[in-house]
DRENLUM-251629 format. One record per residue (C-alpha): y, z, x; residue in one letter. Coordinates in steps of 0.25 Angstrom, whole numbers, padded with zeros to 4 digits, always signed. Example, Ala and Ser with C-alpha at 12.3 -4.5 7.8 and 13.67 -1.06 7.14 Angstrom:
-0018+0031+0049a -0004+0029+0055s 
***
This chain:
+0000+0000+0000x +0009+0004+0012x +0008-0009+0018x +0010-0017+0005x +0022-0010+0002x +0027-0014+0019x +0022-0028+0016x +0033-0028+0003x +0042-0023+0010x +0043-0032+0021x +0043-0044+0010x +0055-0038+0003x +0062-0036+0018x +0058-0050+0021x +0064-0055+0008x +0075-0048+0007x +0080-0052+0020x +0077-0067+0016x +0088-0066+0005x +0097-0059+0012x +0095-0070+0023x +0098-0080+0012x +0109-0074+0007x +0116-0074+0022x +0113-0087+0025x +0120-0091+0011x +0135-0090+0010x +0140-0080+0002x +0153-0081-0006x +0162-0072-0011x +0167-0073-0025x +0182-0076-0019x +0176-0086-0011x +0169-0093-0024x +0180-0092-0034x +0189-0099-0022x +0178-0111-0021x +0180-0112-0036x +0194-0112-0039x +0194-0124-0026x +0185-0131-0034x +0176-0131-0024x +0164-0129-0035x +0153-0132-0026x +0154-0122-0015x +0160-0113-0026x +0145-0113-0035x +0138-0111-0020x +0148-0099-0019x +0144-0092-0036x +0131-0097-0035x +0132-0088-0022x +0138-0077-0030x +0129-0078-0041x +0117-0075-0031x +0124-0060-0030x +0130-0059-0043x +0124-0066-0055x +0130-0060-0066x +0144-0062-0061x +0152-0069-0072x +0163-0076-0064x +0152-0082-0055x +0144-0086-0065x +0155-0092-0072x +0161-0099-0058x +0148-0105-0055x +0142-0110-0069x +0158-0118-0067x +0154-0123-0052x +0141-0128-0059x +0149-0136-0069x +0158-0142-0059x +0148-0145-0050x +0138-0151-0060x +0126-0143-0054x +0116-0135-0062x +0124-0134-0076x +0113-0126-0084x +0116-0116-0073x +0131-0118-0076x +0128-0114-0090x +0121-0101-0086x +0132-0097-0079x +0143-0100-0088x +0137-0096-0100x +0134-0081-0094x +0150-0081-0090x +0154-0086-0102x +0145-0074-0110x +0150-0064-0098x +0165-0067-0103x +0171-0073-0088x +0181-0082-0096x +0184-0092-0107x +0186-0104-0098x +0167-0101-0095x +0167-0109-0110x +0171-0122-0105x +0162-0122-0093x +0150-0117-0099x +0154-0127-0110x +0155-0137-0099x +0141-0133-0095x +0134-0134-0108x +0140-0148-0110x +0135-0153-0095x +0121-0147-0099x +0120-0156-0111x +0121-0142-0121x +0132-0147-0130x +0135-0138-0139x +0136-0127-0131x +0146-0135-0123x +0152-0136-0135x +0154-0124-0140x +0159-0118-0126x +0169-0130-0126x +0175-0123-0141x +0174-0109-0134x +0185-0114-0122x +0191-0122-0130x +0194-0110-0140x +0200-0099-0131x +0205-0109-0119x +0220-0109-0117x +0229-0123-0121x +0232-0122-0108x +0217-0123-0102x +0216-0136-0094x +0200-0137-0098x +0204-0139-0113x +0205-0155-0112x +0192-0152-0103x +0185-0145-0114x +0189-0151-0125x +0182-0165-0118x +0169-0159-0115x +0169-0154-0130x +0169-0167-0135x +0159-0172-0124x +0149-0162-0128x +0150-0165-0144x +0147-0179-0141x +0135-0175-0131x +0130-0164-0142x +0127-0179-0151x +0121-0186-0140x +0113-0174-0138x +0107-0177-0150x +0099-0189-0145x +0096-0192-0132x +0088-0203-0122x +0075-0197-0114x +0076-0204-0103x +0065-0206-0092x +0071-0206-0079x +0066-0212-0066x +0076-0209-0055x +0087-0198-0053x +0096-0204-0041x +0106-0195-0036x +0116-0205-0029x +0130-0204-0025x +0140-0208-0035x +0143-0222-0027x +0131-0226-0024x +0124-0223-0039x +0123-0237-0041x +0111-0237-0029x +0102-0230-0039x +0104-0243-0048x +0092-0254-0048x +0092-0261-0059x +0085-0276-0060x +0093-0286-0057x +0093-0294-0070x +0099-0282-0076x +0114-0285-0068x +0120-0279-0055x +0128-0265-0056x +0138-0263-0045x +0150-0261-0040x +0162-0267-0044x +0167-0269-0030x +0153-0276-0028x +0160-0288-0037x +0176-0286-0039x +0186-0285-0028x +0195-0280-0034x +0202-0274-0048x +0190-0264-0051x +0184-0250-0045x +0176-0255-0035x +0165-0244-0036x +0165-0248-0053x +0151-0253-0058x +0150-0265-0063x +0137-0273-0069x +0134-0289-0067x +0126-0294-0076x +0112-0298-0073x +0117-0313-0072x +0129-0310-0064x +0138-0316-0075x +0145-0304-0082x +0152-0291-0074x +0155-0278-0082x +0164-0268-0073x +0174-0257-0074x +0188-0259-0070x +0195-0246-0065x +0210-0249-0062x +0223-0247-0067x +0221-0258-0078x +0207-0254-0085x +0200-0239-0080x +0187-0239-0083x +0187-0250-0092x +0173-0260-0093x +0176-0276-0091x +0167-0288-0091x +0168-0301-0082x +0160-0314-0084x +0156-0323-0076x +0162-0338-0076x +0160-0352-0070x +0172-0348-0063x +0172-0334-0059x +0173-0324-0068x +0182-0320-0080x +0191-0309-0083x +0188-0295-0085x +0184-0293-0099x +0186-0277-0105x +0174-0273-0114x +0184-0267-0123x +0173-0262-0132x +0168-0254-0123x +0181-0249-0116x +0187-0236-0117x +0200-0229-0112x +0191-0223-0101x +0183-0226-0090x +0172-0234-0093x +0164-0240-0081x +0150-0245-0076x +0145-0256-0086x +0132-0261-0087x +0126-0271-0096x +0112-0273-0100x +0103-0287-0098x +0106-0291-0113x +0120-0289-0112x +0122-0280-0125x +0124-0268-0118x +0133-0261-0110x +0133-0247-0102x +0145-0240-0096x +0149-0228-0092x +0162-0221-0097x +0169-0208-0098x +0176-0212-0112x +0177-0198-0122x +0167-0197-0131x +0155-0197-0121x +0147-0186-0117x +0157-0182-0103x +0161-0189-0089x +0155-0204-0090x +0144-0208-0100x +0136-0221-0102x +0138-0228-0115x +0132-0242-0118x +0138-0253-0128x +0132-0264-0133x +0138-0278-0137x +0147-0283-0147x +0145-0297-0149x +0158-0299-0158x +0167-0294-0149x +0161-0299-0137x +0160-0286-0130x +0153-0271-0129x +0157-0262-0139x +0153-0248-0146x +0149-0241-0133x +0137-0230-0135x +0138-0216-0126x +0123-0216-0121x +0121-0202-0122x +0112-0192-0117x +0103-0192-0106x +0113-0205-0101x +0126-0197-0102x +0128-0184-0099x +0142-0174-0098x +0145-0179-0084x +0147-0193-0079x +0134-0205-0081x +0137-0218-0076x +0131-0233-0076x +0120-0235-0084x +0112-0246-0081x +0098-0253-0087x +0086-0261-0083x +0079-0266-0094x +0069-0275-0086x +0064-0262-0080x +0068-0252-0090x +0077-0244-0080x +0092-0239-0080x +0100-0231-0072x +0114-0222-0075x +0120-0212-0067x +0126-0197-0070x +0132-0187-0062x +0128-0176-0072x +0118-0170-0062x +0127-0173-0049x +0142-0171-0042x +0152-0183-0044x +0147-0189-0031x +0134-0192-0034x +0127-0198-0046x +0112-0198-0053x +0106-0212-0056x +0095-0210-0066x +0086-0222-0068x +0079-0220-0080x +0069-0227-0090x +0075-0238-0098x +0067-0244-0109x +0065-0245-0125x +0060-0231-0124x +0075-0224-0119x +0080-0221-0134x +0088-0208-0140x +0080-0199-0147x +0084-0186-0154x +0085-0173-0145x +0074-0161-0150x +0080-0150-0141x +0095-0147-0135x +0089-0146-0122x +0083-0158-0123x +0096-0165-0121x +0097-0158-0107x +0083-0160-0101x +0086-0175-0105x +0099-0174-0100x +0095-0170-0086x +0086-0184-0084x +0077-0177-0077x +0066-0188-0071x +0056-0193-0081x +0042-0185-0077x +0033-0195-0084x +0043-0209-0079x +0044-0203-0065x +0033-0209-0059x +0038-0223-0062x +0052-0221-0055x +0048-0227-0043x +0043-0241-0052x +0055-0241-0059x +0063-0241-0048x +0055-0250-0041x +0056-0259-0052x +0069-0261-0054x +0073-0263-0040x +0061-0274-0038x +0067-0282-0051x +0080-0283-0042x +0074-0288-0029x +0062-0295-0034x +0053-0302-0026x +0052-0319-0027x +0042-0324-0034x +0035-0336-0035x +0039-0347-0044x +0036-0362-0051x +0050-0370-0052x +0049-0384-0054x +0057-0394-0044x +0054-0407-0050x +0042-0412-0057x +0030-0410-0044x +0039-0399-0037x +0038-0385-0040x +0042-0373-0032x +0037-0358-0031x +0045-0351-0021x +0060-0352-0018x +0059-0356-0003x +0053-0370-0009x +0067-0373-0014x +0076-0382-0004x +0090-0378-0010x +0096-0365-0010x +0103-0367-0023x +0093-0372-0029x +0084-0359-0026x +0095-0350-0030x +0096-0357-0041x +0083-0355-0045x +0083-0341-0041x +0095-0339-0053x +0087-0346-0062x +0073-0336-0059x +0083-0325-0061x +0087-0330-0074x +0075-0332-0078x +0070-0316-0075x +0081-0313-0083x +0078-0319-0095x +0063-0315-0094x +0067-0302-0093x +0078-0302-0104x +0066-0308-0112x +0057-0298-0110x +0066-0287-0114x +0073-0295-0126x +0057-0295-0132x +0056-0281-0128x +0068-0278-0137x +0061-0285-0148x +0049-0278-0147x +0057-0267-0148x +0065-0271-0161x +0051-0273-0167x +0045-0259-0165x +0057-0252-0166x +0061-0246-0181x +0075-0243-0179x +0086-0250-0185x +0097-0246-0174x +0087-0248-0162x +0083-0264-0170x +0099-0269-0170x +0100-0264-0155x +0088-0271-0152x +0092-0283-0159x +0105-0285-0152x +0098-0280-0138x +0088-0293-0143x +0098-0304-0146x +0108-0299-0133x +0094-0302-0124x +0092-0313-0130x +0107-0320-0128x +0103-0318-0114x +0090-0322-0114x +0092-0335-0121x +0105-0337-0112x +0098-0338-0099x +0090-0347-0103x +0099-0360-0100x +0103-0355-0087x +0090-0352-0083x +0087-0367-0086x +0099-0371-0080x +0096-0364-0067x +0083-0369-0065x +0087-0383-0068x +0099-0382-0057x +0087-0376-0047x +0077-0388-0048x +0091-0398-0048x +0096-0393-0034x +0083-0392-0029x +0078-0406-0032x +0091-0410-0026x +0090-0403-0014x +0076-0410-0011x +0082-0423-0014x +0092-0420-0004x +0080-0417+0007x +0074-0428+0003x +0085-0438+0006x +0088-0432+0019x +0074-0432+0023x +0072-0417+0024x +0063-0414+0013x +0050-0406+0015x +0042-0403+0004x +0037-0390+0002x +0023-0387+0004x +0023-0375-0006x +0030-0384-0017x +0021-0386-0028x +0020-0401-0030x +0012-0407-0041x +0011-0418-0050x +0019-0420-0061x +0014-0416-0075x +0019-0426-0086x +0026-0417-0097x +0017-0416-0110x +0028-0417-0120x +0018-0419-0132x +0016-0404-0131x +0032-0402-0132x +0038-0413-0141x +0040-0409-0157x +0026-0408-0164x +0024-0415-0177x +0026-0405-0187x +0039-0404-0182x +0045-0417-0183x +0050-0416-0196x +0061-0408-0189x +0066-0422-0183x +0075-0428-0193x +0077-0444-0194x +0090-0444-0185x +0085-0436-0173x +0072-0443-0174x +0083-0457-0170x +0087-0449-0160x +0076-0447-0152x +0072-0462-0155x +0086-0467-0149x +0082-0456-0136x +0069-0461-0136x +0073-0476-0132x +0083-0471-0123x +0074-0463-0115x +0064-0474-0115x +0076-0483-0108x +0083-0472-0098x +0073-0462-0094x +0058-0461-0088x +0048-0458-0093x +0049-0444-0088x +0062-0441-0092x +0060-0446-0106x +0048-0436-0108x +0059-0425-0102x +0067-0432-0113x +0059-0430-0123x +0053-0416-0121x +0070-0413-0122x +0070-0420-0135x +0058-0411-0140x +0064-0399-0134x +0075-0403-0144x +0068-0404-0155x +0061-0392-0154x +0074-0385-0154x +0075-0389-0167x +0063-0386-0172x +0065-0372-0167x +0079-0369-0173x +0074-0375-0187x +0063-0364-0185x +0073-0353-0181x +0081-0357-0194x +0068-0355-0202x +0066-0340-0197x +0079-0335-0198x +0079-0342-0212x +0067-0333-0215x +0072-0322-0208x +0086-0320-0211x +0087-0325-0224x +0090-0339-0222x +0102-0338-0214x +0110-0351-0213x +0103-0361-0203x +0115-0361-0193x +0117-0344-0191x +0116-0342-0179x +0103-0335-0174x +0109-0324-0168x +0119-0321-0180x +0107-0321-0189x +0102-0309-0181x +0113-0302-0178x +0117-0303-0194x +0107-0299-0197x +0102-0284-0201x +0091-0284-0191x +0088-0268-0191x +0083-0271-0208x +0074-0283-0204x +0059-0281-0202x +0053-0284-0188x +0047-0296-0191x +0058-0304-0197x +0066-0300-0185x +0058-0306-0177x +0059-0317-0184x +0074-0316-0182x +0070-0319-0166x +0060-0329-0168x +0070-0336-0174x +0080-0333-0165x +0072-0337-0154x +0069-0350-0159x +0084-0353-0161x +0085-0349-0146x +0074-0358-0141x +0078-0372-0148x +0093-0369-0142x +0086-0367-0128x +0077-0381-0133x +0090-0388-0136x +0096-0383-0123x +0083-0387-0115x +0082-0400-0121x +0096-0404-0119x +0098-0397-0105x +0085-0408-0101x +0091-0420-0108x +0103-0418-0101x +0098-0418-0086x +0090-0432-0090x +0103-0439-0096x +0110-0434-0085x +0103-0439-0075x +0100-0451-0079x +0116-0455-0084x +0118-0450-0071x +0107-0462-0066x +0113-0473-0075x +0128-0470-0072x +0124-0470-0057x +0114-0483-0057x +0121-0492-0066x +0136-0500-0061x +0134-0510-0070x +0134-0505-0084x +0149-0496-0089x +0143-0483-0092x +0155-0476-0095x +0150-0471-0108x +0139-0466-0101x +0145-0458-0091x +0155-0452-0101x +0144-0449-0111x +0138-0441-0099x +0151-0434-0095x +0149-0429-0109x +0136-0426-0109x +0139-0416-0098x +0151-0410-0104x +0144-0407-0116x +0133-0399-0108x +0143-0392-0098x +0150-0385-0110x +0137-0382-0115x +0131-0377-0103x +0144-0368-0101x +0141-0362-0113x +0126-0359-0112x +0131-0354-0098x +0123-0339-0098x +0137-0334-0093x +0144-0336-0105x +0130-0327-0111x +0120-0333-0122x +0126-0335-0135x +0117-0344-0145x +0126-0349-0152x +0133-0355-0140x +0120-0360-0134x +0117-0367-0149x +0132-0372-0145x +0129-0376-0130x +0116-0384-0134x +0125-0392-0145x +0134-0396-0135x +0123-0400-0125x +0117-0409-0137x +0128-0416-0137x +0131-0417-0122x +0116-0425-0123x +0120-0433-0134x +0131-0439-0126x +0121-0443-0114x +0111-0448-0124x +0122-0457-0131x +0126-0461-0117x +0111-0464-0114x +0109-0470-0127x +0119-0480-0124x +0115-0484-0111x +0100-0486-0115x +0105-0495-0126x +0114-0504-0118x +0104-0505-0108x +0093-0510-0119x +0103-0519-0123x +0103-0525-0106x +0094-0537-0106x +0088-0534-0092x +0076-0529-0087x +0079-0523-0075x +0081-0507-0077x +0092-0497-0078x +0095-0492-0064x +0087-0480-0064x +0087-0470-0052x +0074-0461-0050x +0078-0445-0050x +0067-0439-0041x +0060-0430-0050x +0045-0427-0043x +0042-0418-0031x +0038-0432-0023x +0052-0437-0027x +0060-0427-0022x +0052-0427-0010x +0056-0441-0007x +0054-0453-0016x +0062-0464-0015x +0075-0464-0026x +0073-0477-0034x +0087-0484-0034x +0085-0497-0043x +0094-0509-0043x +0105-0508-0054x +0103-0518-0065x +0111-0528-0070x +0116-0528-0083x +0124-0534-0093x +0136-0526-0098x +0134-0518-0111x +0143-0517-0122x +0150-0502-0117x +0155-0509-0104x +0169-0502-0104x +0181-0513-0097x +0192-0505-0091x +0204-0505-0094x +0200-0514-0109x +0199-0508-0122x +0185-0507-0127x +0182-0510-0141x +0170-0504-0150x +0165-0502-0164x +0165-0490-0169x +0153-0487-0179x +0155-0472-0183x +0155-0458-0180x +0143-0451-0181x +0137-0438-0179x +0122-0445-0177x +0118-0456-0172x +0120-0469-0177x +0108-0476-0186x +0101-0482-0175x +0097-0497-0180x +0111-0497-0183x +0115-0496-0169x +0104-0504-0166x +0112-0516-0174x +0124-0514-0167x +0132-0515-0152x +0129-0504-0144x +0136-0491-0147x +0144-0480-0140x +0148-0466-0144x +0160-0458-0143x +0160-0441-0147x +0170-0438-0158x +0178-0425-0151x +0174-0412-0156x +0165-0416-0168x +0150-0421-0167x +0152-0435-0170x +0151-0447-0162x +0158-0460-0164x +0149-0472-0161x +0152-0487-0156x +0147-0499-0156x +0151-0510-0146x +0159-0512-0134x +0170-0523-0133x +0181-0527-0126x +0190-0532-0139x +0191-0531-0154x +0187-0544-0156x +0174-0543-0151x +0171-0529-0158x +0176-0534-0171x +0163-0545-0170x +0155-0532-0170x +0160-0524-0180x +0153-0531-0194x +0139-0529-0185x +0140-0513-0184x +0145-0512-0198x +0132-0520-0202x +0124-0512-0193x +0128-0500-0204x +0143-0494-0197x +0150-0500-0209x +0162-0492-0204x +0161-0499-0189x +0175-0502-0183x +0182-0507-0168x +0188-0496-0159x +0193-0499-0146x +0194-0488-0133x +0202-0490-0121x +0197-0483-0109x +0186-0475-0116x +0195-0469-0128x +0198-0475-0141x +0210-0480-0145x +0218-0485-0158x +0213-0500-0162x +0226-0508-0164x +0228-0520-0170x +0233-0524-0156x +0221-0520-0150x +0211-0528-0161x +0216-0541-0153x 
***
């Protein structure tokens, strides 16, 4: 017993010398020495200093009441704040402890309380108190954090990066097809806070920033990108407030925006808010606070998503100092909804976005992820040269341009297979879900993706097509100088002949094709037969086909909005019909409906475009062979019906440009003006093959070979045929003489054929700004020789036919003085 009772007593010895150890080698303060670090504001060392005090004296009410307030203005351990301040409060120490523990309960998410010691400080503070304003302000914060407290997000979080507060966007990874978050420095020179945030869109063609100066503090603006450069700073005045609202970022479907602002109204310091757009005033409006976990009583910044890899990202200082900042990375799917809070300290646990124990694991994948889809590895690939060339890896390509262009255009492409693939995730979505709220959100989600989706299309096309151009160029530009090698791993094969039988209109369609399109396609027929070979007449063809299958397509759109809508008038727009229509009421199926029909709208617009962006390479090409090959023959009106031809798609191209953004009304527009840019090559065409079956000579039109095949490319000889001779036609223009003509009529369509058939050959002038077409018969260098004409084309069946004359290519008045 006597040597268990030494053995204690040397354990108590040892023990006791230890704390008294620690307690030398820790500096001791004295309470002067504490409440000077305090009054300096020197917080930190002033909480080492009670927290010092409190070792010795616990129950001392000035210390707890000093260091629950160092706590506070450090933001470090708030629930132990509220212990503090609460027992000095009770204790008596003075009425100035309500409006810090007040200021406690609100940073610890316990709003009522908050609120209830804010009324107490308020009640008995003098009118004189400078923290009056102060009080009154976290008040209110707290109100409107008691109803978001209400429902909250549970959130899975991955990662909890502690960075410093100019470097936070470093913990930032998001795919590249989402856009690019920066610095503002990193694109302006000048006129903005360089350190700003600002977002460029995932095609580089819109920037929303912050401009910080003397003109606009804090206020969101939006540029675009033009042919030229780019336009003027556009305010998103829906959205704007009279304080400082900064860091936007704009999801891939371009409905939605994200910023962060310190406005009244939020929960305290900045909070993240989200706004969706309003397609009648052309901008973001009616911006949402996010609420709780996202937004807290301190300051949350930047909030970013990746929906191709169901991750975002936003930042808080509500756990740190002002230097520093925590980037949380979080879960971001179909699952993160609001939901109704069971306990009040739920909303604190939640709060604290502690990592997710059951996602934890899968931080690392996530991460990795993300940062693969940025930096992702070249794959191997088919794109088709020319008809027996085909490449699968980008050092086959010759020409730099032509591989970068390619590269934009397999960029492009992901996008729009990604954008797809979420667009049906949405609708899969709208078809399970039973919530009339959640379907209209969904619905606009579905018809925002689909505007881009749909408005890539034509650029992707247009990209490739520039690829395999200056590609094929570049190898003709080895070939001729005697420095093209082909490439062993170049895949050549023989060419397949097109089976157009399996695309061309089936019989049960054909009722479609009414009498007069039916002539069209005849009068084409004969002039492909007489200016094109045989394989650009198939290419022809499948155009045509293409054609008519948009029809077919829109007549069978019309049919299932008539079915589903109620029979809405066949010219509503597609998209109006959904968006008038009371969607959240309809039952699955006949909204899905609704997008089968919208759909094939969609699909026979990209048909038309397809068929008349293929039609219009051939025509050119060959105009371009004709107008080059042929000195004999005045082709004026050829030319000039070409330079129209062009004109008419540049303005259309320029407004299914994917910078001006996907409208379908617009792209029905574009593909109208397209139609007729075609129609002024064809009447070009039309009239050169018809002046030429008229020349009785059996040599052929000069024709010069387009290298088209693998083996061509690589060197086969350009066949230059001799020019033929030929007699002058009836359109031979004479310089500086007036022309004469019979005009037969204006007309929307066509002539009657055999009529035209019966009379001199004709030519065709556009009637300005109206759909109609003035057509001529004849060319003749006085009135006296047209006037033996005249009786013939009124036989023919233009009873109305009469003599015009045009100097220089432009009608004029016929005068009597002119008839001689």
């Amino acid at each position: 017993m006597y040597k268990l009772k030494s053995i204690a007593l040397i354990l108590l010895v040892i023990v006791t010398g230890l704390t008294e150890l620690s307690f030398a080698q820790e500096k001791m303060y004295s309470a002067k020495e504490a409440l000077a670090l305090f009054k300096e504001g020197n917080y930190t060392e002033a909480e080492i200093a009670y927290e010092s005090l409190l070792k010795r004296y616990d129950r001392q009410i000035k210390y707890n009441y000093y260091y629950g307030i160092c706590l506070i203005q450090n933001n470090h351990d708030i629930s132990q704040a509220v212990k503090r301040l609460k027992y000095a409060a009770l204790k008596g120490v003075s009425r100035d402890a309500y409006y810090y523990l007040g200021r406690a309960y609100q940073l610890s998410y316990q709003f009522e309380e908050a609120i209830n010691q804010y009324n107490r400080f308020l009640k008995y503070a003098s009118a004189s108190d400078i923290r009056n304003e102060k009080a009154e302000k976290y008040k209110l914060e707290s109100e409107f954090g008691l109803q978001q407290a209400a429902k909250i997000y549970h959130l899975d979080v991955y990662e909890r990066d502690t960075v410093a507060k100019e470097e936070f966007l470093k913990a930032y990874y998001p795919a590249s097809d989402v856009g690019k978050i920066g610095h503002n420095k990193d694109f302006f020179e000048s006129g903005v806070d360089p350190e700003g945030v600002l977002y460029l869109t995932e095609r580089g063609d819109e920037v929303y920033f912050s401009m910080n100066n003397e003109e606009a503090i804090g206020k969101l603006f939006k540029m675009e990108k033009l042919l030229d450069g780019w336009s003027e700073s556009v305010a998103l005045d829906g959205i704007n407030s009279e304080a400082d609202d900064q860091q936007p970022f704009v999801l891939i479907d371009g409905s939605t925006i994200f910023f962060s602002s310190n406005r009244e109204g939020g929960m305290g310091g900045y909070d993240l808010y989200k706004a969706d757009y309003d397609a009648e005033q052309k901008t973001f409006a009616n911006p949402v606070n996010l609420g709780i976990p996202f937004n807290s009583p301190k300051d949350d910044f930047l909030f970013v998503a990746d929906e191709f890899n169901q991750l975002a990202w936003f930042s808080s200082n509500r756990e740190t100092n002002d230097s520093t900042l925590i980037v949380y990375t979080i879960k971001w799917d179909n699952t993160v909804v609001k939901s109704f809070v069971q306990d009040a300290n739920e909303v604190k646990v939640v709060a604290a976005l502690e990592l997710s124990d059951i996602e934890r694991s899968s931080a690392n994948g996530a991460k990795q992820k993300g940062k693969n889809a940025t930096a992702k590895a070249e794959e191997a690939f088919r794109f088709v040269v020319a008809d027996t060339l085909e490449y699968s890896q980008l050092s086959h390509f010759r020409s730099n341009e032509a591989k970068a262009k390619f590269k934009e255009a397999v960029k492009l492409e992901n996008q729009k297979d990604s954008l797809s693939s979420l667009m049906r995730e949405k609708r899969n979505l709208y078809a399970r879900t039973n919530s009339d709220t959640e379907r209209s959100m969904l619905v606009n989600d579905i018809l925002s993706m689909e505007k881009k989706v749909y408005g890539l299309d034509e650029k992707i096309e247009r990209t490739y097509y520039m690829a395999r151009l200056t590609e094929q160029n570049k190898i003709k530009e080895l070939v001729a100088n005697g420095q093209y090698v082909p490439l062993s791993q170049a895949r050549v094969a023989k060419k397949k002949e097109m089976d157009l039988e399996k695309i061309l209109i089936p019989e049960e369609y054909t009722f479609y094709t009414d009498e007069e399109f039916e002539r069209q396609l005849q009068e084409l027929e004969k002039m492909y037969q007489q200016l094109f070979d045989a394989d650009q007449i198939k290419q022809l063809r499948h155009a045509d086909s293409l054609y008519v299958w948009g029809n077919i397509l829109n007549l069978e759109s019309s049919k299932l909005l008539e079915e589903a809508n109620n029979a809405p008038a066949e010219t509503e727009s597609v998209l109006a019909v959904i968006r008038n229509k009371d969607s959240v009421e309809e039952e699955s199926a006949t909204q899905a409906q609704v997008f089968k029909a919208k759909e094939l709208k969609l699909t026979a617009l990209k048909l038309y475009h397809e068929s008349l962006n293929k039609k219009v390479i051939i025509y050119d090409e060959r105009i371009k062979e004709i107008l080059l090959t042929n000195s004999v023959d005045d082709l004026g009106y050829l030319e000039e019906l070409q330079a129209e031809g062009r004109e008419y798609f540049n303005e259309a191209m320029e407004m299914v440009d994917p910078v001006n953004g996907f409208d379908v009304v617009r792209y029905e527009k574009a593909g109208t003006i397209k139609r007729a840019g075609i129609n002024s090559q064809e009447q070009g065409l039309i009239q050169y093959a018809e002046s030429n079956a008229q020349v009785n000579t059996e040599v052929p039109a000069t024709k010069t070979k387009v290298p088209k095949t693998y083996q061509e490319l690589q060197g086969a000889d350009v066949v230059k045929e001799e020019p033929a001779k030929v007699v002058e036609n009836a359109f031979k223009k004479t310089e500086g003489k007036l022309v004469y003509k019979i005009q037969i009529g204006v007309f929307k369509n066509e002539p009657n054929a055999d009529a035209v058939s019966k009379i001199p050959p004709i030519s065709k002038q556009k009637v300005a700004n109206k759909d109609l077409t003035k057509y001529f018969a004849g060319n003749y260098s006085s009135y006296t020789e047209a006037d033996k004409y005249v009786q013939q084309v009124r036989d023919a069946g233009f009873p109305g036919a009469f003599i015009v004359v045009f100097e220089d290519g432009k009608q004029i008045n016929l005068t009597e003085e002119l008839k001689k």
